[in-house]
C-alpha positions as CSV (number, residue, x, y, z in Angstrom):
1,X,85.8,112.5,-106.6
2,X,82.0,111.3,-107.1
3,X,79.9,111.5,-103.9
4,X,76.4,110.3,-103.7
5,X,74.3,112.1,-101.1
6,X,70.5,110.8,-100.0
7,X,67.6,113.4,-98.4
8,X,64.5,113.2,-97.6
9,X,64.4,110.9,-94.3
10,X,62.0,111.7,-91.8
11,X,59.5,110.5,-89.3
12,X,56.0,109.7,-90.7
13,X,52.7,107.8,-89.6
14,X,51.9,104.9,-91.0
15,X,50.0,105.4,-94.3
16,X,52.0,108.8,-94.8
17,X,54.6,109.8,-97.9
18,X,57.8,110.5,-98.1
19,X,60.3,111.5,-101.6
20,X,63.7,110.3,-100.3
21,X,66.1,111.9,-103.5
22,X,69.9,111.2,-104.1
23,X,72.3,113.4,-105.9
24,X,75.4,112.3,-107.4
25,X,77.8,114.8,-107.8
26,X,81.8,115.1,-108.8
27,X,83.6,114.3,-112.1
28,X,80.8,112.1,-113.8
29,X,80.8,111.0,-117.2
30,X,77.9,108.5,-116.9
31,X,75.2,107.2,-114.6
32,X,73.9,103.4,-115.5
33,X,72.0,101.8,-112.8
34,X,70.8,104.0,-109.8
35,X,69.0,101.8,-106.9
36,X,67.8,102.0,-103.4
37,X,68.3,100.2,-100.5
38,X,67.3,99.5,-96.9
39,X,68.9,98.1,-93.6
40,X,66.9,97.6,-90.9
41,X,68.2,97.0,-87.3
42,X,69.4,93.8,-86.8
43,X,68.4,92.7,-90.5
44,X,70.9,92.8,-93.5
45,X,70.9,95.3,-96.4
46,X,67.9,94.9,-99.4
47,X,66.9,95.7,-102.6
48,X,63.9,98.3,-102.6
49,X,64.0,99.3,-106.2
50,X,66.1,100.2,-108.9
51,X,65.9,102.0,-112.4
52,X,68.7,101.6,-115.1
53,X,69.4,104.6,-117.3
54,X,67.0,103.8,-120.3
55,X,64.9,104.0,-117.4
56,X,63.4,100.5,-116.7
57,X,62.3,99.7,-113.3
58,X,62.4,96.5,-110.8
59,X,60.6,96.7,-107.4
60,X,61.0,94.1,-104.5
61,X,57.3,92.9,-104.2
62,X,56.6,94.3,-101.0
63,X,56.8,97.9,-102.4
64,X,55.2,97.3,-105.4
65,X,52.6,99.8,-105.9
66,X,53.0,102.0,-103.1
67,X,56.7,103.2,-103.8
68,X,57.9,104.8,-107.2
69,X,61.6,105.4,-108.3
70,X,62.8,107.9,-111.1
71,X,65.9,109.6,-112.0
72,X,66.8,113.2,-113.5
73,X,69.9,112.3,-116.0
74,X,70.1,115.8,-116.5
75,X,70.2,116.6,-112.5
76,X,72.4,113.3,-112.0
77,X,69.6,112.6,-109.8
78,X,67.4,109.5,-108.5
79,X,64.2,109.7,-105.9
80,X,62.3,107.2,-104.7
81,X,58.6,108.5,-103.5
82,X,57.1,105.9,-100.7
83,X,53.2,106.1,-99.9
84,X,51.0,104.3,-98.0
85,X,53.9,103.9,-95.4
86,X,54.1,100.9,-92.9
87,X,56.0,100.5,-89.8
88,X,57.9,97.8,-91.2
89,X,59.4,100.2,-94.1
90,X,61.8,101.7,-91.4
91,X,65.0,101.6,-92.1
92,X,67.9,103.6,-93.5
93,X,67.4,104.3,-97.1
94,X,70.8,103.8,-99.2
95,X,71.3,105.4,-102.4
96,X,73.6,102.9,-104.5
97,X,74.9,104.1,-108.6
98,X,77.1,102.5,-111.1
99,X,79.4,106.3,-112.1
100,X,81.8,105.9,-114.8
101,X,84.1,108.9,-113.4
102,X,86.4,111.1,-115.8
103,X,88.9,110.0,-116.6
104,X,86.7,107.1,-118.3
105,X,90.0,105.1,-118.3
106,X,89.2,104.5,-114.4
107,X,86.4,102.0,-115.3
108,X,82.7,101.7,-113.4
109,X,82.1,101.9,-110.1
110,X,79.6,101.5,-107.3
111,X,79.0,104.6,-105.0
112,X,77.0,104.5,-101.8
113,X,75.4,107.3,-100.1
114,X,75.2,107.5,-96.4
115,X,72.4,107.2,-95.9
116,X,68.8,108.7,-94.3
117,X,66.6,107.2,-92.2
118,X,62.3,106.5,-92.6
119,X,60.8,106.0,-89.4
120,X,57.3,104.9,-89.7
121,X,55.5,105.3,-86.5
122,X,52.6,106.7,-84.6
């Protein structure tokens, strides 16, 4: 079983920080893509940022320049570290990864995390 599980959530002011981090655990055999997302109430799911597993990144342009992800391959681990925080960044932060599981017969897949949610408020 792979699981994915987000941390890091919390209530900040606005121009505050925040590392959300997600660790994928379970029978792994490799991590490609890891990416983050957000759902805000009443609004549908988006793309915040992703980073493949040579490591490149793509931002949504909103976030560009205030938010940073990375990974630890060897920690099967991604984090996403938000400054300068606005209101309109809350949400609940998904953690999303494409796992080949062992047996590697059983193909890639897309794990979600449950989520953690960023409140941005004074």
């Amino acid at each position: 079983q792979v699981q994915l599980v987000e941390s890091g959530g919390g209530l900040v002011q606005p121009g505050g920080s925040l590392r959300l981090s997600c660790a994928a655990s379970g029978n792994i055999f490799l991590i490609s893509t890891m990416t983050w997302y957000r759902q805000a109430p009443g609004k549908q799911r988006e793309l915040v940022a992703s980073i493949t597993g040579i490591s490149t990144t793509n931002y949504r342009d909103s976030v560009k320049g205030r938010f940073t992800i990375s990974r630890d391959n060897a920690k099967n681990m991604a984090y996403l570290q938000m400054n300068s925080l606005r209101p309109e960044n809350t949400a609940v932060y998904y953690c999303n990864a494409r796992i080949r599981p062992i047996p590697i017969t059983l193909g890639d897949h897309d794990y979600w995390g449950q989520g953690t949610q960023v409140t941005v408020s004074s």
